[in-house]
Structures are given as structure tokens and as C-alpha cells.
VOBA-1610 file (N, C-alpha, C; in pm, whole numbers, padded with zeros to 5 digits, always signed):
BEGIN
Unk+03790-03288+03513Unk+03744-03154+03485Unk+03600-03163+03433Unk+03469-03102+03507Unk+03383-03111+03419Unk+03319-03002+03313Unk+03255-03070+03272Unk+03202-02977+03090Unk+03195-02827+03146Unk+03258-02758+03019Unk+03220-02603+03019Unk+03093-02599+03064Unk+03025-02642+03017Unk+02856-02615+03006Unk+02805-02603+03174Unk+02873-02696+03248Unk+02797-02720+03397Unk+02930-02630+03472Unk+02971-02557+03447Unk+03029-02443+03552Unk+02890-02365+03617Unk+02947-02322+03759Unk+02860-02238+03772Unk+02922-02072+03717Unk+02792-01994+03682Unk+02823-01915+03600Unk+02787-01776+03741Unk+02976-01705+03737Unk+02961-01632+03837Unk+03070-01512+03778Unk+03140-01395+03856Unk+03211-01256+03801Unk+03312-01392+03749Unk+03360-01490+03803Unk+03496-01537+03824Unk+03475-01599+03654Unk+03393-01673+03610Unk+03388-01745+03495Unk+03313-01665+03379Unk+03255-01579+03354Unk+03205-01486+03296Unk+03267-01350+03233Unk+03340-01349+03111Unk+03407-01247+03079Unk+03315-01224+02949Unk+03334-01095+02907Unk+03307-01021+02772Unk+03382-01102+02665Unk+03513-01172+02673Unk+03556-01285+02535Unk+03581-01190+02467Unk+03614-01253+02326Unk+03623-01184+02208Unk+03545-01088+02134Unk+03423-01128+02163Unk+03335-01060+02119Unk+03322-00915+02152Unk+03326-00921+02251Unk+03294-00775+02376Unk+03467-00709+02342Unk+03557-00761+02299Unk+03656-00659+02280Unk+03667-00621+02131Unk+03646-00717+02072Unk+03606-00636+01914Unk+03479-00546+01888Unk+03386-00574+01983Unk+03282-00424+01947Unk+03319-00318+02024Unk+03441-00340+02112Unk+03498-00235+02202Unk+03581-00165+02091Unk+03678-00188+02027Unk+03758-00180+01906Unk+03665-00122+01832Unk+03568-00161+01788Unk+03486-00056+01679Unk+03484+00041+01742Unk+03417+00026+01851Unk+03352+00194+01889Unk+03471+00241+01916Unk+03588+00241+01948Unk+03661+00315+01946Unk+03786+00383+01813Unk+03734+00270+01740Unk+03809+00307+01584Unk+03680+00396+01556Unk+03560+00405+01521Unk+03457+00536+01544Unk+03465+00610+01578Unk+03474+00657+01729Unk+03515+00739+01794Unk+03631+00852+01726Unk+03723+00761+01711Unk+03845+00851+01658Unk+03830+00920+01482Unk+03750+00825+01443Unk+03734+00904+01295Unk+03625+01033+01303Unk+03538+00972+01415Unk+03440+01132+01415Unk+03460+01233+01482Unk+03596+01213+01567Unk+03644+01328+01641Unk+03736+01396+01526Unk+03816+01273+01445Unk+03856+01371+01338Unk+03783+01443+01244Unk+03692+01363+01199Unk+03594+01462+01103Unk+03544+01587+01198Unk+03527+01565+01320Unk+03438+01717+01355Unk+03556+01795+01367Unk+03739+01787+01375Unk+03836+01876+01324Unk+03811+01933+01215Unk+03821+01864+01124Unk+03860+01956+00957Unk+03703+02009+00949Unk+03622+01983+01029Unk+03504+02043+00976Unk+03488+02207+01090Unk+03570+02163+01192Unk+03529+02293+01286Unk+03664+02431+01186Unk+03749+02350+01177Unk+03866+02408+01115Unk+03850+02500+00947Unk+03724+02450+00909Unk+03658+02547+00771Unk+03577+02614+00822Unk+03514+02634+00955Unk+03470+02739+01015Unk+03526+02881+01019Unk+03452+02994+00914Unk+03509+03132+00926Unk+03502+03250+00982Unk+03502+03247+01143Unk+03468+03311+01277Unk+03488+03446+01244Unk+03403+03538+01270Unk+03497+03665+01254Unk+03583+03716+01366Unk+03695+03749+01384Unk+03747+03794+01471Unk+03734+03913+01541Unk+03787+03925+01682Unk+03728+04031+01746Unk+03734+04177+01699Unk+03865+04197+01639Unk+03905+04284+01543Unk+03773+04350+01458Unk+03752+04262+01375Unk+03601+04277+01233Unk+03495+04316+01305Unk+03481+04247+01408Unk+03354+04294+01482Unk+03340+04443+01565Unk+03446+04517+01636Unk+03466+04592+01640Unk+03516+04680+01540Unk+03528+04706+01431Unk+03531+04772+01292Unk+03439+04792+01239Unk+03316+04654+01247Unk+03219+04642+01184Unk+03123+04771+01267Unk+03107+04743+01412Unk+03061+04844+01485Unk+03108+04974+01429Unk+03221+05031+01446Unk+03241+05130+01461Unk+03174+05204+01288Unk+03174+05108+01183Unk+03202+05168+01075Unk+02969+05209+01054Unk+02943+05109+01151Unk+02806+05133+01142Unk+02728+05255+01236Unk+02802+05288+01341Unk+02850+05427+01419Unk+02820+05526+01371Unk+02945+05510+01278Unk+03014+05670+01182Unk+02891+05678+01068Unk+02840+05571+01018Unk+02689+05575+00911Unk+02617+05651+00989Unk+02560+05560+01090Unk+02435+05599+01191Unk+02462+05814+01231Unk+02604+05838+01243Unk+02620+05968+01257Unk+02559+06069+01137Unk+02664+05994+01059Unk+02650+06092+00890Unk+02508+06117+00863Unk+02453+06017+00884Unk+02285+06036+00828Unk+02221+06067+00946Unk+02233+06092+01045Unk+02162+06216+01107Unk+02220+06358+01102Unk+02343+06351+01123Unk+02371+06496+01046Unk+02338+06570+00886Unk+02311+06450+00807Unk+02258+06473+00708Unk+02087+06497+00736Unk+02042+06450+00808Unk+01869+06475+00858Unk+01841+06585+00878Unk+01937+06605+01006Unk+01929+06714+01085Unk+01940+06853+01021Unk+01990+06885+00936Unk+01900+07049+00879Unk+01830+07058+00796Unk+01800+06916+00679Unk+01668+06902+00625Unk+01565+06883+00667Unk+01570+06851+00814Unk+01445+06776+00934Unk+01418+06935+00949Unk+01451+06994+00992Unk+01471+07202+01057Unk+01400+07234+00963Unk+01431+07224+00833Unk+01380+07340+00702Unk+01240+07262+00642
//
């Protein structure tokens, strides 16, 4: 058999080893902790719902009314 060293170096004798699967292992133990952190962080996000937003409209509507009807015969006189 001769020395590791004098192989020829081709796909067949050439692997990633140990090395290349433990920095594979990091990035993927990474991966999974920052997909969890961007959970609990999207999850304290306080969206308003479609509901509020249409309330919110309407209640700025009924203002926008009142105070032109309130204008409107002091604007006249």
C-alpha cells in the first residue's frame, strides 16, 4: 500500500472529513437558534388587527364630520 501522502488526489480520495462536518453542525445548530430567536421575537410583535384599523377609520370619519358641521354655521355667520 503506498503512503497517504502519494495518492493521487481526485472526487474519489478527497472528502470534507471531520472537519467539514463539524462546521456543518455549527451552522446548523445556528441556524436553528436564530430561527428560534426571530419566533419569540416576531411573536411580541403587536399588529393591529383588521378590526382596530377599521374602527380606527371610522371613529376618525365621525370627528372629521362633527367638526365640519360644527364649522359649517360659524363659517356662514
Amino acid at each position: 500500500m503506498p503512503p497517504l501522502y502519494a495518492m493521487p488526489l481526485n472526487d474519489d480520495t478527497v472528502t470534507p472529513g471531520v472537519l467539514g462536518f463539524m462546521v456543518f453542525l455549527a451552522l446548523l445548530a445556528a441556524t436553528v437558534f436564530l430561527i428560534r430567536s426571530m419566533t419569540k421575537q416576531m411573536k411580541k410583535i403587536q399588529a393591529p388587527r383588521e378590526e382596530d384599523l377599521k374602527q380606527q377609520e371610522w371613529e376618525r370619519e365621525q370627528e372629521a364630520e362633527s367638526a365640519a358641521r360644527a364649522k359649517g354655521p360659524a363659517g356662514d355667520a
